[in-house]
C-alpha positions in Angstrom: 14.7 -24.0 -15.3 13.3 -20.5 -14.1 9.8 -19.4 -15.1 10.1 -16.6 -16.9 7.4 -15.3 -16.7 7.9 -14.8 -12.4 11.1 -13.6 -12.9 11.1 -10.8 -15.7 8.0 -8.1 -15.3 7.2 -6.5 -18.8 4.9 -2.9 -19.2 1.1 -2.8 -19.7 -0.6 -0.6 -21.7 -0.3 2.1 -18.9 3.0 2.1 -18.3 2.9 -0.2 -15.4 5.2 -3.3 -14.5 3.7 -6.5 -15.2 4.2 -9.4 -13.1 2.9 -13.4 -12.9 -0.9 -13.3 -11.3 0.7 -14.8 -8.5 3.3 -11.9 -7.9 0.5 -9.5 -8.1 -1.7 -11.1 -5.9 1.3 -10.9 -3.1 1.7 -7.0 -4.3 -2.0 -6.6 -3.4 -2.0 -8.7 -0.4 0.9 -7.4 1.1 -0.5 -3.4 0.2 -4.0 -4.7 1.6 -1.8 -5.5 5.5 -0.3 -1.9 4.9 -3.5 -0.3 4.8 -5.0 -2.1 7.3 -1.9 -1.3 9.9 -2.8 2.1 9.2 -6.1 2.2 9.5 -6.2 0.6 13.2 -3.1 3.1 14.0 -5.5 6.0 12.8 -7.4 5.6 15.8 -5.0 5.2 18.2 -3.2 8.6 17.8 -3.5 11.2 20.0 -6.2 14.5 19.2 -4.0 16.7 17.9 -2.5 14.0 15.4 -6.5 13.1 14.6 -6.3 15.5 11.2 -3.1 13.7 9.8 -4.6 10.7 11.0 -7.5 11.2 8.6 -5.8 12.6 5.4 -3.1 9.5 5.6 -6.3 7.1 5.8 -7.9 8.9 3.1 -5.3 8.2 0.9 -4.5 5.3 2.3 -8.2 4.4 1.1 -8.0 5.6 -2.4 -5.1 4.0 -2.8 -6.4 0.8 -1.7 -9.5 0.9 -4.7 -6.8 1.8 -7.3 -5.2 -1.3 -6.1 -8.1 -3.4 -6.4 -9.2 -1.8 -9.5 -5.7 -3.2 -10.8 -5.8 -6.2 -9.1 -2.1 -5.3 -8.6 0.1 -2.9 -6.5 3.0 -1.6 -8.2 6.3 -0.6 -6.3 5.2 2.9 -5.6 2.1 2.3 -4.3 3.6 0.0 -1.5 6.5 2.4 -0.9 3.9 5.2 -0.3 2.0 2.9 1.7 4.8 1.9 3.9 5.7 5.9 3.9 2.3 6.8 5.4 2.5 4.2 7.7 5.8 4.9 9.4 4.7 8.4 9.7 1.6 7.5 11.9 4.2 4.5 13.5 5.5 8.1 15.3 2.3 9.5 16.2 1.3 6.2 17.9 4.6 5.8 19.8 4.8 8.8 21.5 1.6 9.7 23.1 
């Protein structure tokens, strides 16, 4: 018998999808590796990628404390996350 609870998100008060404390804990451990991949990639990009570098941590960052202040990452956040960290993925590649 499936656990229903794992398998069906519902909506909190803001809006957001609701998932077991187990599936959220993943969500914020798996944002949590994102944001750390971009943070060491940060500071291996070449000086004239340095700005972008910053502004994509920055977010990254902020992100990140939403996230905690949740204690969950919702889809959106990751895919942003995963977004910002394929940009600098180019940045690192080719210097």
């Amino acid at each position: 018998m499936m656990d229903l609870e794992k398998e069906i998100p519902g909506e909190d008060e803001e809006g957001f999808l609701t998932r077991s404390k187990d599936m959220d804990e993943e969500s914020a451990e798996e944002a949590y590796k994102i944001v750390k991949s971009i943070l060491r990639m940060a500071e291996s990009v070449p000086e004239k990628a340095e700005e972008f570098a910053a502004g994509v941590s920055e977010t990254a960052v902020s992100i990140q404390s939403r996230i905690e202040k949740m204690g969950k990452a919702t889809p959106k956040m990751i895919s942003a996350l995963t977004n910002m960290e394929s940009g600098l993925s180019r940045w690192t590649k080719d210097d």
